[in-house]
C-alpha positions as CSV (number, residue, x, y, z in Angstrom):
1,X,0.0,0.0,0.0
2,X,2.7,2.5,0.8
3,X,4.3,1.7,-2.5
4,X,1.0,2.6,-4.4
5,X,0.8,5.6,-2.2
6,X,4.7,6.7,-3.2
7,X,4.1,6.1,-7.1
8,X,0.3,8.2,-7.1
9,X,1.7,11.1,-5.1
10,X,5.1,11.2,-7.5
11,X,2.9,11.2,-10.7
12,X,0.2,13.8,-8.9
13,X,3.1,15.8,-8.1
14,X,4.8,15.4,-11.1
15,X,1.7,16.3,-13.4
16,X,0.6,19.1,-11.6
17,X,3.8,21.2,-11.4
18,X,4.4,20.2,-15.0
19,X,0.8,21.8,-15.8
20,X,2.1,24.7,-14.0
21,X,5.0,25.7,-15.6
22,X,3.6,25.0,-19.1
23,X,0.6,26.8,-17.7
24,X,2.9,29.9,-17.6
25,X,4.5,29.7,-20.9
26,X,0.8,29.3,-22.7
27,X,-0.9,32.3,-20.7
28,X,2.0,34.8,-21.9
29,X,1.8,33.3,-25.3
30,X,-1.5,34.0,-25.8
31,X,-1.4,37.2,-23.9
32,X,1.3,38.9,-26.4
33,X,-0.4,37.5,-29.4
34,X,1.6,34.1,-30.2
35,X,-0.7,31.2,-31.9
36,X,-0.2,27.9,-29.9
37,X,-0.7,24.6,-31.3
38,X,-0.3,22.4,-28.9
39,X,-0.2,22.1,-25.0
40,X,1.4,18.6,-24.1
41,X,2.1,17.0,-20.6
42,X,5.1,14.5,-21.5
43,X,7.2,13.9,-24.6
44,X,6.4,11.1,-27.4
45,X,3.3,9.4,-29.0
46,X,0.3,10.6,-27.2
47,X,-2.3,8.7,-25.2
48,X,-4.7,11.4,-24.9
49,X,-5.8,14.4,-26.8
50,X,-8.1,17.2,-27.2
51,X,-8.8,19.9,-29.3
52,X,-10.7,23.0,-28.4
53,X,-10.4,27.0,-28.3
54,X,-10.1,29.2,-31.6
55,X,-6.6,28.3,-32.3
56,X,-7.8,24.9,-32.5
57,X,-5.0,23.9,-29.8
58,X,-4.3,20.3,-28.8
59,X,-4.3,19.3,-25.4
60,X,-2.2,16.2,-25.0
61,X,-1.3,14.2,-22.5
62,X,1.9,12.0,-24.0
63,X,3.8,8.6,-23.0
64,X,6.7,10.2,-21.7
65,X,5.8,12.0,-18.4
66,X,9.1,13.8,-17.4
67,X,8.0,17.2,-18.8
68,X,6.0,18.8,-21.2
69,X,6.1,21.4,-24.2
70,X,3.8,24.3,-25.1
71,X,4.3,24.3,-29.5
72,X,4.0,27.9,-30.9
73,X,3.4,29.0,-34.4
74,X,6.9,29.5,-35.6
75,X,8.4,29.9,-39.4
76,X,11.5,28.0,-38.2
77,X,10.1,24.7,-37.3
78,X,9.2,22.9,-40.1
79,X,6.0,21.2,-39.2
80,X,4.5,24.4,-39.0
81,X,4.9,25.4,-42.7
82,X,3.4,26.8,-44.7
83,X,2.2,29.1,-42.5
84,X,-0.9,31.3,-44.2
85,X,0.9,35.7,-44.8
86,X,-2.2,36.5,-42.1
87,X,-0.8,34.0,-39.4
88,X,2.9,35.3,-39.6
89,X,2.6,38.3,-36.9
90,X,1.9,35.4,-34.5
91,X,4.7,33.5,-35.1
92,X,6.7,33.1,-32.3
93,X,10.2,34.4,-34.2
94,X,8.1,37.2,-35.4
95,X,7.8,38.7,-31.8
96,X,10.8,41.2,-30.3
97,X,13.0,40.0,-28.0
98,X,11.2,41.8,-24.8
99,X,7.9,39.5,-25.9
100,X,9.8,36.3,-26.7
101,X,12.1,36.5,-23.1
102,X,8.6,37.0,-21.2
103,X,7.2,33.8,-22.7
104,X,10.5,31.7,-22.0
105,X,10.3,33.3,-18.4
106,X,6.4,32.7,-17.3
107,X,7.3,28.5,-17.0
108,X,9.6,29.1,-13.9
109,X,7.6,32.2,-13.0
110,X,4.1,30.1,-13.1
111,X,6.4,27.3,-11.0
112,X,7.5,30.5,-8.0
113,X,4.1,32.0,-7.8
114,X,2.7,28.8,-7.3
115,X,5.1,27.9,-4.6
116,X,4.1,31.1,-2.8
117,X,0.2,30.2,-3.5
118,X,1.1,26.8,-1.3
119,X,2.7,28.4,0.9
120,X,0.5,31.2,1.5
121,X,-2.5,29.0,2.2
122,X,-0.6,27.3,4.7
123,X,0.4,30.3,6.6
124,X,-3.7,31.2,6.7
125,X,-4.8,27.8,7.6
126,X,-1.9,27.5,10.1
127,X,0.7,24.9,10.8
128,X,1.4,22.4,13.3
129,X,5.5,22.9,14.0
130,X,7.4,21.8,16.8
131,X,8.7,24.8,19.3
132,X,12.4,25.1,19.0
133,X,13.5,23.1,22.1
134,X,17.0,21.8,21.5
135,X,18.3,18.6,23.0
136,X,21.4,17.4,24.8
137,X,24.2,18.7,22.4
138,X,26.8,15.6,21.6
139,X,30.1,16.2,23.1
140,X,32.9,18.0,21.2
141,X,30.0,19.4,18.8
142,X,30.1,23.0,17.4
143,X,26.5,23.3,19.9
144,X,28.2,21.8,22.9
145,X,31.1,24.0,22.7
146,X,28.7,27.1,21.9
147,X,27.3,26.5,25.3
148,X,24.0,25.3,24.3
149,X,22.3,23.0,26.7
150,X,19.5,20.3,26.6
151,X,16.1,22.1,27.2
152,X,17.2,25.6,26.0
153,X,14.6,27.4,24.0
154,X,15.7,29.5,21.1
155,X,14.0,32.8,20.9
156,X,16.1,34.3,18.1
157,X,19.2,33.2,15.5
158,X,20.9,36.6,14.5
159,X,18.8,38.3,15.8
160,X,15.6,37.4,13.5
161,X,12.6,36.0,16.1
162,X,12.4,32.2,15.7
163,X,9.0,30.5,16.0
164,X,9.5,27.0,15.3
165,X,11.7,24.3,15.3
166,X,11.6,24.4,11.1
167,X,12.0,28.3,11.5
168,X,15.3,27.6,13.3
169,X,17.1,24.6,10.8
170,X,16.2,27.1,8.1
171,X,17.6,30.1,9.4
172,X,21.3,27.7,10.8
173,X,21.6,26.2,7.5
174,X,21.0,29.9,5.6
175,X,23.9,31.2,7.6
176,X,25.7,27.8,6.9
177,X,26.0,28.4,3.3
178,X,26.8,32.4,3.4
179,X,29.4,31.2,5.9
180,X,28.4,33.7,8.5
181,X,28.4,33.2,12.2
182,X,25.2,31.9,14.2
183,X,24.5,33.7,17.1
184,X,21.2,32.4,19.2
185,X,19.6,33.8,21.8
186,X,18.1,31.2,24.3
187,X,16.2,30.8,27.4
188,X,17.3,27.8,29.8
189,X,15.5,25.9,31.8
190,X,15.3,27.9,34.9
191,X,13.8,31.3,32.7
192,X,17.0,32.7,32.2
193,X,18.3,34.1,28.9
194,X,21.8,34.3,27.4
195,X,23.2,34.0,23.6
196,X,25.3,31.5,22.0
197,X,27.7,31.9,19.3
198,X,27.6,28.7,17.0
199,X,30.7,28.2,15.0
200,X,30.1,26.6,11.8
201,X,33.5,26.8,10.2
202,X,34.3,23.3,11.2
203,X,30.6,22.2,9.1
204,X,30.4,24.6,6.2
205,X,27.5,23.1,4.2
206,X,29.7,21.3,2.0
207,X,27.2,17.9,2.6
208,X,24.6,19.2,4.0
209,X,22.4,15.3,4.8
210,X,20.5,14.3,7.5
211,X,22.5,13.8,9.8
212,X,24.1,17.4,9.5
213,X,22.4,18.9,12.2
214,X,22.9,15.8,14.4
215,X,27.2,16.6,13.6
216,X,26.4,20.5,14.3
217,X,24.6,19.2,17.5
218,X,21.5,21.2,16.6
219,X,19.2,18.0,17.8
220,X,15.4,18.2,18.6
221,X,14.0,18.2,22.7
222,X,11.7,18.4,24.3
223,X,12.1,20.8,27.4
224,X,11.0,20.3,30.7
225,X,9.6,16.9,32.2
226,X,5.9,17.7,31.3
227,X,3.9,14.6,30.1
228,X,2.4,16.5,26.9
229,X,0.8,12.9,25.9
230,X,0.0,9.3,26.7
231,X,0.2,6.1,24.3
232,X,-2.9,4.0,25.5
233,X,-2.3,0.8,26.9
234,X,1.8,1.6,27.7
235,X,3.7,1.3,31.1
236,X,2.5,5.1,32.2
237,X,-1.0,5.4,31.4
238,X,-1.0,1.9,32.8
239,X,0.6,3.5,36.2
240,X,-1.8,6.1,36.6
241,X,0.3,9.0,35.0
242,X,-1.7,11.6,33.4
243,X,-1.3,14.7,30.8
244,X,0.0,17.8,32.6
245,X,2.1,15.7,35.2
246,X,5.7,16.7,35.9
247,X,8.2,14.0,36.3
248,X,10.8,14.9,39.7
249,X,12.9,11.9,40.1
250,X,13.1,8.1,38.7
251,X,15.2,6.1,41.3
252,X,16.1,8.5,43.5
253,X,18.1,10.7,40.7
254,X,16.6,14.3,40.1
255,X,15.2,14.9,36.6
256,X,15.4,18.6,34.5
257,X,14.7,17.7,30.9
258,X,12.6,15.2,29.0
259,X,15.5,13.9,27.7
260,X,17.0,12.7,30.8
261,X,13.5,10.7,31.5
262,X,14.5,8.7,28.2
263,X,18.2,8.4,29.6
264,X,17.2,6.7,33.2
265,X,14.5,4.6,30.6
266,X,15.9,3.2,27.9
267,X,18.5,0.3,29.9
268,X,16.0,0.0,32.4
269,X,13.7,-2.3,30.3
270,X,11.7,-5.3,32.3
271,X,13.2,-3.4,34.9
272,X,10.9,-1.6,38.5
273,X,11.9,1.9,38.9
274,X,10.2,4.3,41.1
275,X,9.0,7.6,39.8
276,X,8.3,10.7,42.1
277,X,5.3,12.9,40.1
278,X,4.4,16.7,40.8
279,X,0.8,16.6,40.2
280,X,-1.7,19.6,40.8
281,X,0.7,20.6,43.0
282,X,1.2,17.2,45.2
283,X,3.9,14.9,45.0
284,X,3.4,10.9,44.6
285,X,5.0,7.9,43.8
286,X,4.4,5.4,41.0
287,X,5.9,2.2,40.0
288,X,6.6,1.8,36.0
289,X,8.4,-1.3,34.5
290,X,9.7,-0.2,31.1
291,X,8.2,-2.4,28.2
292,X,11.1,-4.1,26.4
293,X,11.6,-3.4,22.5
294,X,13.5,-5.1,20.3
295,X,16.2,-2.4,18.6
296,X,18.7,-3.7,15.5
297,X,21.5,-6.1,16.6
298,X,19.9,-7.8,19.0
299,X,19.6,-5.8,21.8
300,X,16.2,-4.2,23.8
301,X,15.9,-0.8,25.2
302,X,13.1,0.3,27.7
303,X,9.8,2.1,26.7
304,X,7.3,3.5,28.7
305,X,4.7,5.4,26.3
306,X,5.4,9.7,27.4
307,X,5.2,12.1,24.6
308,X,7.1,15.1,25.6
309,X,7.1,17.2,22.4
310,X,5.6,20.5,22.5
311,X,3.8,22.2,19.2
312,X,1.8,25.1,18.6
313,X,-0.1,26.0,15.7
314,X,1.9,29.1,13.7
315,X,-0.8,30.9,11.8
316,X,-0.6,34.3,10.3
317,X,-3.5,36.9,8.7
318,X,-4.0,36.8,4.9
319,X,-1.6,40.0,4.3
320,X,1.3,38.6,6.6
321,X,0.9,35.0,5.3
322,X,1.5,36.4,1.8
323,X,4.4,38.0,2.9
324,X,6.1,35.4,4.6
325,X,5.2,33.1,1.7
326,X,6.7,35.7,-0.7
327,X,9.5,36.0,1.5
328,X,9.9,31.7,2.1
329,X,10.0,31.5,-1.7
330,X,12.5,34.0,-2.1
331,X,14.8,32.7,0.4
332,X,14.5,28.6,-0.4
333,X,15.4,30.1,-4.5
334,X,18.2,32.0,-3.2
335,X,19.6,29.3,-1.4
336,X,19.4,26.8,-3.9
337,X,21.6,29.1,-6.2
338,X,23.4,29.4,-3.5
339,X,23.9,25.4,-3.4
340,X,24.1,25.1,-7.0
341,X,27.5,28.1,-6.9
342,X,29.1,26.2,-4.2
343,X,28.6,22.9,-5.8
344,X,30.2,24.4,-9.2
345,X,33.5,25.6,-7.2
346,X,33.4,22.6,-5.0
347,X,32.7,24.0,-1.8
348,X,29.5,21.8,-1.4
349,X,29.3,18.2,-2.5
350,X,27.1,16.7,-5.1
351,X,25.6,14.3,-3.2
352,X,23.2,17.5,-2.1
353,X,21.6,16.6,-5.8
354,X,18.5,14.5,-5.5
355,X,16.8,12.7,-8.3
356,X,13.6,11.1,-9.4
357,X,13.4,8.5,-6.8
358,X,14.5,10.2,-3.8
359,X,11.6,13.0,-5.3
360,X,9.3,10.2,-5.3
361,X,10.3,8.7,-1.5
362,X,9.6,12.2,0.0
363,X,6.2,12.9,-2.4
364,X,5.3,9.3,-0.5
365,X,6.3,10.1,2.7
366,X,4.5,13.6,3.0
367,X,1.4,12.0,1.5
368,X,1.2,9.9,4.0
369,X,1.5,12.8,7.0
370,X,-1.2,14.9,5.7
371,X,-2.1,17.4,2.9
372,X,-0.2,19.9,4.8
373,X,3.1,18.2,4.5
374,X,2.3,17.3,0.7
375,X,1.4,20.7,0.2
376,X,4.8,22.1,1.5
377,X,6.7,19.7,-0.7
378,X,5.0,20.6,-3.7
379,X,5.9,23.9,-2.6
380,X,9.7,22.9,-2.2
381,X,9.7,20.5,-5.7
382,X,7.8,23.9,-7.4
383,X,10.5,26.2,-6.3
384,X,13.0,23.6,-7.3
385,X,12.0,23.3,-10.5
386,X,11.6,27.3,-11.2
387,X,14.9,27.7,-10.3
388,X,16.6,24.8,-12.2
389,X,15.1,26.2,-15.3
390,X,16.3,29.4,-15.0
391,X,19.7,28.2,-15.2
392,X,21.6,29.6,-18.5
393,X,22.1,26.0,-19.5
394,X,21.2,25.2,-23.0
395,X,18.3,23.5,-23.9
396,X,16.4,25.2,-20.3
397,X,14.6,28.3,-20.2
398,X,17.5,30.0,-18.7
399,X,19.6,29.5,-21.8
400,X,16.9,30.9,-23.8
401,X,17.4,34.3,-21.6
402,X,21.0,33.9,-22.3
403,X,20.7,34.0,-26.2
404,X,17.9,37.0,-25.8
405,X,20.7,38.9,-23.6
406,X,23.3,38.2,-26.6
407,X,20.6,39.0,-28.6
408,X,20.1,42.4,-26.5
409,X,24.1,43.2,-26.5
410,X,25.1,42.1,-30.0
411,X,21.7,43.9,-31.8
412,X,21.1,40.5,-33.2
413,X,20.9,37.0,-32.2
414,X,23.3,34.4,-31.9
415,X,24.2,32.2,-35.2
416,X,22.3,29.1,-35.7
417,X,25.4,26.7,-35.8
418,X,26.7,28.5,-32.4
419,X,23.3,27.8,-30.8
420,X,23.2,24.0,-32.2
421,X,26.7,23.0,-30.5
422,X,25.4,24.8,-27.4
423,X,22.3,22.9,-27.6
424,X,23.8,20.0,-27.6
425,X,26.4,20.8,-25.0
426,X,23.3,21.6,-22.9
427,X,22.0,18.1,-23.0
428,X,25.0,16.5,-22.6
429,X,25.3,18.7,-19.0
430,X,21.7,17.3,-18.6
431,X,22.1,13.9,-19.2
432,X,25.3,14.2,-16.9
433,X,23.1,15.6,-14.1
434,X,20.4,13.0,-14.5
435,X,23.1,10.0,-14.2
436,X,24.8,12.4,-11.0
437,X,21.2,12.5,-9.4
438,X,20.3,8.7,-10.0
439,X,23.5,7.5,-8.8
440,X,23.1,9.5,-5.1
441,X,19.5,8.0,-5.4
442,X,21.0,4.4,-5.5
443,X,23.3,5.1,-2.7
444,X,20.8,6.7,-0.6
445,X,19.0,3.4,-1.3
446,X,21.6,1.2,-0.5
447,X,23.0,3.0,2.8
């Protein structure tokens, strides 16, 4: 089921942000006058089509599903000719260069808009996001040595309010690539408040995977020793702990952070310990025996069914969510091109490149969480996608911009054997990426 799950949420993602950038490319057609023929979803022999609209357009929907096409009138394709005198001054090649660069440019437009349309609507409806609680910081890592301390709240990084634990990876790993210094201001656990200067030079962002944060030391907690939730039927609920209690000791030893109840649990399993609880005021003691579970290589750790996590739901008004999703869409496209310059001068590896199947692994996984989460990675894939096309590589829509700024500088365009060998350079860098992208699929598979 998962697998059927995976592959529908890849091809709805696929199809839809496919629609959307050849969404933008048609519109602006037709806006400055230019006669489309046909509208196609995929490449090849097509399996469905339809034609409607006084152009007569096809709609087509073809074998091939990785991309599409809008087809203009133009003089220099030869399937078009003979085009009727009346039907030349909406030829595509008939248009100046200001109308042909704004058709080029509405694909990865459509694809950015669209992103901030996602995003927008989830800053209205609101968000469930963890608050940004860090956890015990590994020893020797950039966190530890900063000072940072299990339970510490982050208020602010550089001195930009943080909301959210996602607010707070973002903003680390955007100072990451600039190669700037973190500073975050935090409140312990006792109330008091003090900043911490995080020194990434030892990290960079040259591999930034998922355990990146975990080497930085930048690791999820959960804050004081509040029992936020209960699974039913587990040791606690079991021992009479309820929602709201406040675990003092287990054993004797005093507790100050969730993440030391999971310490004094974990090698106790099968085993009695005595818990002292603060609750409504008055202290009592419980008896718990951790459930044992089974972990990889044959060993058990203890379990008792406490969910510590805090959330809150982040929502914004319809003016402030629009900017925030103007501003989140800026930002993510920023710091792709970011990712993409360090990759070129090797100062970030290219195992950051995903391809099709890791794509299709994280369209399955967010399916499964909810529309929210599939909604913010279409976002993600959208503003992906915008961006790679605007790239002044051949055979995209950002080398189309680059022969329309030749075009600009030289007072005519470039000469049709000089843009053949750069088409054809441009796939060969596209085929190149594709094999690059598959292959760190395969090893993410494998590892």
């Amino acid at each position: 089921m998962d697998f059927v799950i995976t592959i529908a949420a890849f091809v709805v993602a696929l199809g839809l942000l496919i629609v959307v950038h050849e969404l933008g490319h048609y519109l602006v057609a037709r806006f400055v006058g230019v006669k489309v023929l046909r509208f196609s979803v995929g490449f090849g022999k097509p399996l469905l089509r339809r034609v409607s609209g006084p152009d007569r357009t096809e709609w087509v929907i073809s074998q091939v599903p990785f991309g599409g096409y809008v087809k203009m009138l133009d003089e220099r394709d030869p399937d078009c000719l003979p085009i009727a005198p009346a039907e030349l001054p909406r030829s595509f090649s008939r248009q100046n260069v200001v109308k042909r660069a704004a058709i080029v440019a509405a694909g990865p437009a459509a694809n950015l808009l669209f992103a901030v349309l996602l995003y927008w609507i989830l800053h209205m409806a609101g968000t469930w996001e963890p608050l940004p609680i860090l956890g015990p910081a590994p020893a020797g890592s950039p966190a530890a040595e900063a000072g940072l301390r299990d339970g510490d709240l982050v208020l602010a990084c550089n001195d930009r309010a943080v909301r959210s634990w996602n607010e707070l990876r973002w903003d680390v790993l955007d100072d990451a690539v600039s190669d700037g210094v973190v500073r975050l201001r935090v409140r312990g656990i006792g109330g008091a408040e003090r900043v911490a200067t995080l020194d990434l030079s030892t990290q960079g962002a040259g591999d930034v995977d998922a355990a990146w944060f975990d080497r930085l030391g930048i690791v999820r907690g959960a804050g004081a020793p509040v029992v936020r939730g209960l699974l039913p039927g587990d040791p606690a609920e079991r021992a009479g702990i309820t929602v709201g209690d406040r675990i003092v000791t287990i054993d004797g030893a005093a507790i100050r952070t969730a993440s030391e109840v999971g310490l004094a649990v974990r090698p106790a399993a099968g085993k009695r310990q005595t818990w002292e609880i603060l609750h409504d005021g008055v202290r009592r003691t419980v008896a718990i025996v951790p459930e044992t579970v089974p972990i990889p290589g044959g060993k058990a750790i203890g379990r008792v069914g406490i969910d510590f996590s805090q959330w809150q739901r982040v929502r914004y008004g319809p003016v402030a969510a629009l900017a925030r999703a103007a501003g989140q869409t800026w930002e993510t496209s920023v710091f792709s091109l970011r990712m993409v310059g360090r990759m070129i001068v090797g100062k970030a590896s290219w195992r950051n490149l995903s391809g099709p199947v890791s794509i299709a692994d994280a369209a399955g996984k967010t399916a499964r969480l909810g529309l929210e989460a599939y909604m913010g990675f279409l976002a993600l894939v959208s503003i992906s996608l915008g961006v790679l096309n605007l790239l002044p590589i051949p055979i995209l829509d950002g080398g189309h911009l680059l022969y329309y700024a030749i075009e600009v500088v030289r007072g005519k365009p470039p000469s049709a054997r000089a843009m053949e060998m750069a088409q054809r350079a441009g796939v060969g860098i596209l085929v190149l990426l594709t094999l690059l992208a598959l292959y760190n699929d395969v090893m993410r598979l494998l590892s």
